[in-house]
C-alpha positions in Angstrom: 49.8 -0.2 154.6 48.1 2.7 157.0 51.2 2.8 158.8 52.9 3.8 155.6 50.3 5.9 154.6 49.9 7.3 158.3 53.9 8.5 158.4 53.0 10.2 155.4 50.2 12.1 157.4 52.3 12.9 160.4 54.8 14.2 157.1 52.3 16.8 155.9 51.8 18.5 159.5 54.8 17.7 161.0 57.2 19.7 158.7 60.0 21.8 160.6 60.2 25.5 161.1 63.6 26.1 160.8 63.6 27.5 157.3 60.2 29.2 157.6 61.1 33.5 157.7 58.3 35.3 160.6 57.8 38.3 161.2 55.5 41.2 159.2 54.4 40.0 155.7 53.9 36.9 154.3 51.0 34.4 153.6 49.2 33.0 157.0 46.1 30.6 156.7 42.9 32.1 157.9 42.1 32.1 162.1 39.4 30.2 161.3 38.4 27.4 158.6 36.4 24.5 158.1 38.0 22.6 154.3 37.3 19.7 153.1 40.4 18.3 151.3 41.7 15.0 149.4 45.1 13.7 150.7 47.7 12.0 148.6 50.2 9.9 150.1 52.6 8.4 147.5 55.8 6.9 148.8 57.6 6.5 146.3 56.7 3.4 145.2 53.4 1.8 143.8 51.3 1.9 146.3 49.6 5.5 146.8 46.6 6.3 148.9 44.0 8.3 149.1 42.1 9.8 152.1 39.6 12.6 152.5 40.4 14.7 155.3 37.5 17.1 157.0 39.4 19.7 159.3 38.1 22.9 161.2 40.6 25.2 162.9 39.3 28.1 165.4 42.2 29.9 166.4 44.7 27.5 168.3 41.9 24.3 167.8 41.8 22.2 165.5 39.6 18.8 164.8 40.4 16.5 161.9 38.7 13.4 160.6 40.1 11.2 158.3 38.0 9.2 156.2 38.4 6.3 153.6 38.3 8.0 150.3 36.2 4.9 148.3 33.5 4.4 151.3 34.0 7.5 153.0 33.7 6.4 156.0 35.5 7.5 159.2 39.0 6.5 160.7 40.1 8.7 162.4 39.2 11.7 164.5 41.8 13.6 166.7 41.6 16.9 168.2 43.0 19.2 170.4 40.9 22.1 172.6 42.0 24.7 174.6 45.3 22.1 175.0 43.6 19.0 175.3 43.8 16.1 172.7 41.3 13.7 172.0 41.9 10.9 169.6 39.4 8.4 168.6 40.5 5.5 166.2 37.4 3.7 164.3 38.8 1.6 162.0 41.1 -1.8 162.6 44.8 -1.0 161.1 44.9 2.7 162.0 46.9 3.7 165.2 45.7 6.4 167.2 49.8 7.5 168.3 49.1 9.1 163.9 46.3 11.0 165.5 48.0 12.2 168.4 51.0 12.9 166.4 48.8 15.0 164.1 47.0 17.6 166.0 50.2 18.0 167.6 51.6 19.1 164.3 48.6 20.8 162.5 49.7 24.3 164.6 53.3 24.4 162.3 51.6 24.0 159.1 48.5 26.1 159.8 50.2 29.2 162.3 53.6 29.2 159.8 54.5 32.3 158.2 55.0 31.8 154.6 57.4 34.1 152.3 55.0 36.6 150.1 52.7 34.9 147.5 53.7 35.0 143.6 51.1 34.3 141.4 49.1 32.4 144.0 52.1 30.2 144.9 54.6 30.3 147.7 56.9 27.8 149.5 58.7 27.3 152.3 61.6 24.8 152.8 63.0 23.1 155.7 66.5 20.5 155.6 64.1 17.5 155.4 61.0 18.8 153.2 59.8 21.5 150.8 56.1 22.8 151.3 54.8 24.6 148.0 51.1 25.9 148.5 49.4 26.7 144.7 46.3 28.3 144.2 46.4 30.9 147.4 43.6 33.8 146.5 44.9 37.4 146.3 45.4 39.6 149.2 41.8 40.8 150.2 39.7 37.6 149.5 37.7 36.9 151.7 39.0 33.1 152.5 42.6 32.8 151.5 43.4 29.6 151.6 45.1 27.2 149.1 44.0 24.5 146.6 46.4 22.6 146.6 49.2 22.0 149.6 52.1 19.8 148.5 55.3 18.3 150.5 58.2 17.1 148.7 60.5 15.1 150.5 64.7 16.4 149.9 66.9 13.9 149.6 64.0 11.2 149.1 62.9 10.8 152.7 59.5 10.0 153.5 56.3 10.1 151.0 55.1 12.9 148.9 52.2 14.3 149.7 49.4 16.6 147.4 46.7 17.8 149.1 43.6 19.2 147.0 41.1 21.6 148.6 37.4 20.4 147.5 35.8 23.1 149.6 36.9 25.8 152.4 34.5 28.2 154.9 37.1 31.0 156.3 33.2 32.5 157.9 30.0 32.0 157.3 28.7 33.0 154.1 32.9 33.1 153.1 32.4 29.6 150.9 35.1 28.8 148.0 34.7 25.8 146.4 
C-alpha cells in the first residue's frame, strides 16, 4: 500500500511545467516557509491514506518529513541542500527512491508561477494533471501561502491528492494557522 500511496506523493510534486505561464505576475509561494500539512492520497478506489507532512523551504532547500497520520511518527525524511540529497527511510514498506523522487520535485511545485489569484484560488494545468490552490491570502499578507493544494488527475491517471495546511511560518513572528 505505501507504494501506492508513495506514487501519489511523487504525483503532488512531480507535476509538469508545461502549461504553467512565467514571467511578471502571478501567485509564487513564499522564499521561505516552514507548514505543517495533512496529505490525501486517494486513488481512486477504496483505499485512501492519510499522512502528515512537515516541510521547510529556504530558498532553493527544502526538507520534508513524512509521518504516519494515526501515530505520528516518522517515515520518511528527504532533503536536498545547496544540491545535495539526503534521504533517510524509517519505517519498513516505505522506499527511499519516493524520497529521492520528492525533493527532486518539490522545486516545480514550490518555484512555479501560477496565473493571478481569484478569490484566493488559482490553478494551473498540465496534459497529465490539474493543480488548483484554494485559500491563497491577498496580495500583501504577510505569509501567502495556501490552505488547501489539490491535484486532479486528467484522464484518470494517477491518485488525487488534497493537501490541507494545519499551520505555515513564511518568518518569524509571520504564523497563520
Amino acid at each position: 500500500m505505501i507504494g501506492r500511496v508513495g506514487a501519489g506523493l511523487a504525483v503532488l510534486f512531480g507535476i509538469a511545467c508545461a502549461a504553467t505561464p512565467r514571467g511578471p505576475g502571478g501567485y509564487v509561494f513564499p522564499e521561505s516557509f516552514e507548514v505543517n500539512q495533512v496529505v490525501e492520497v486517494d486513488p481512486g478506489r477504496p483505499g485512501s491514506k492519510e499522512f502528515l507532512a512537515s516541510l521547510r523551504r529556504t530558498n532553493e532547500d527544502y526538507e520534508v518529513t513524512l509521518f504516519d497520520v494515526v501515530l505520528q511518527i516518522p517515515l520518511l525524511t528527504a532533503s536536498v541542500r545547496a544540491g545535495s540529497v539526503s534521504v533517510q527511510v524509517m519505517t519498513e514498506g516505505m522506499e527511499s527512491k519516493y524520497g529521492y523522487r520528492l525533493v527532486e520535485l518539490l522545486p516545480d511545485l514550490y518555484g512555479r508561477v501560477f496565473p493571478n489569484t481569484v478569490e484566493g484560488t488559482t490553478e494551473s494545468n498540465t496534459e497529465a494533471f490539474g493543480v488548483r490552490l484554494a485559500g491563497v491570502p491577498e496580495s500583501g499578507s504577510l505569509c501567502r501561502f495556501p490552505s488547501t493544494i489539490e491535484v486532479i488527475p486528467h484522464r484518470s491517471v494517477g491518485p488525487r491528492l488534497l493537501v490541507r495546511t494545519i499551520d505555515v511560518t513564511c518568518a518569524p513572528g509571520q504564523r497563520r494557522l
